[in-house]
C-alpha positions, 0 to 999 in steps of 0.5 A, a space after each residue: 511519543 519516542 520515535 522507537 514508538 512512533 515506528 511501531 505504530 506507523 508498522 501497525 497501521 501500515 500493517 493492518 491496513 495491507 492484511 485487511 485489503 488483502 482479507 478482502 480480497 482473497 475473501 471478498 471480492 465484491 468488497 475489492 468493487 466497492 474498495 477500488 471504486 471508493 478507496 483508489 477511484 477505480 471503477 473495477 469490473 468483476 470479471 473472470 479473468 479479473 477474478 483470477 488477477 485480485 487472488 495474487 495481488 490480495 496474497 502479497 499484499 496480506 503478506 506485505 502486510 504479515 511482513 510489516 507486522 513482524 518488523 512492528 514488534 521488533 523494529 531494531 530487529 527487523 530493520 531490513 524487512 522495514 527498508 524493503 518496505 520503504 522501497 516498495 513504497 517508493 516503487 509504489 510512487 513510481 509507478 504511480 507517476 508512470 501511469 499519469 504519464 503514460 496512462 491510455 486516456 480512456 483509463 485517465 478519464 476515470 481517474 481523478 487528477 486529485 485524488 492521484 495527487 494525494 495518494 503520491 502524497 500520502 504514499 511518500 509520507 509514510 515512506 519517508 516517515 517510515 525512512 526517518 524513523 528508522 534512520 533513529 533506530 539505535 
């Protein structure tokens, strides 16, 4: 597979995956529940007010989403929205290694060590892959 197609499906699945969490979440919360306690390891309680902060957080993801999905069909074309994401998931990371840091114990003891360190690593795969891919971008 040619790196130009190794791009586009690594857009796709970066893609879909961000409109899906965020269909969910807009439309489904009790599915953001069971998301944020299988997928991220977080035991969410569905208040109001929780209610209230999944809506916008859904919205841009589904549009992160839209936007990786644009930069999928014509990566030559949209590189900068490529980038952008790049620096998002470099953002992502940053911030994750933050709340390792800094997290209230009460919040950290819910949180398994592990799957942190996984998703960092995974983040940064695709973030780095998604760098070199696009570096070969002629």
């Amino acid at each position: 597979m040619t790196s130009d197609k190794s791009l586009k499906v690594l857009l796709w699945v970066v893609a879909v995956y961000h409109i899906l969490i965020g269909l969910l979440g807009i439309f489904a919360k009790d599915t953001a529940v069971f998301i944020a306690n299988n997928f991220f390891n977080f035991n969410l309680t569905l208040t109001d007010q929780m209610t209230w902060i999944i809506n916008p957080f859904a919205t841009y993801l589904l549009f992160f989403g839209v936007f990786m999905a644009v930069a999928a069909m014509d990566p030559k074309k949209y590189k900068n929205i490529i980038y952008a994401g790049i620096g998002l998931f470099a953002l992502r990371i940053i911030q994750r290694i933050i709340f390792i840091v800094s997290a209230p114990e009460g919040l950290m003891s819910n949180v398994d060590p592990v799957r942190n360190v996984i998703a960092i690593a995974v983040v940064a795969v695709i973030g780095l892959s998604l760098f070199v891919l696009a570096k070969k971008l002629k």
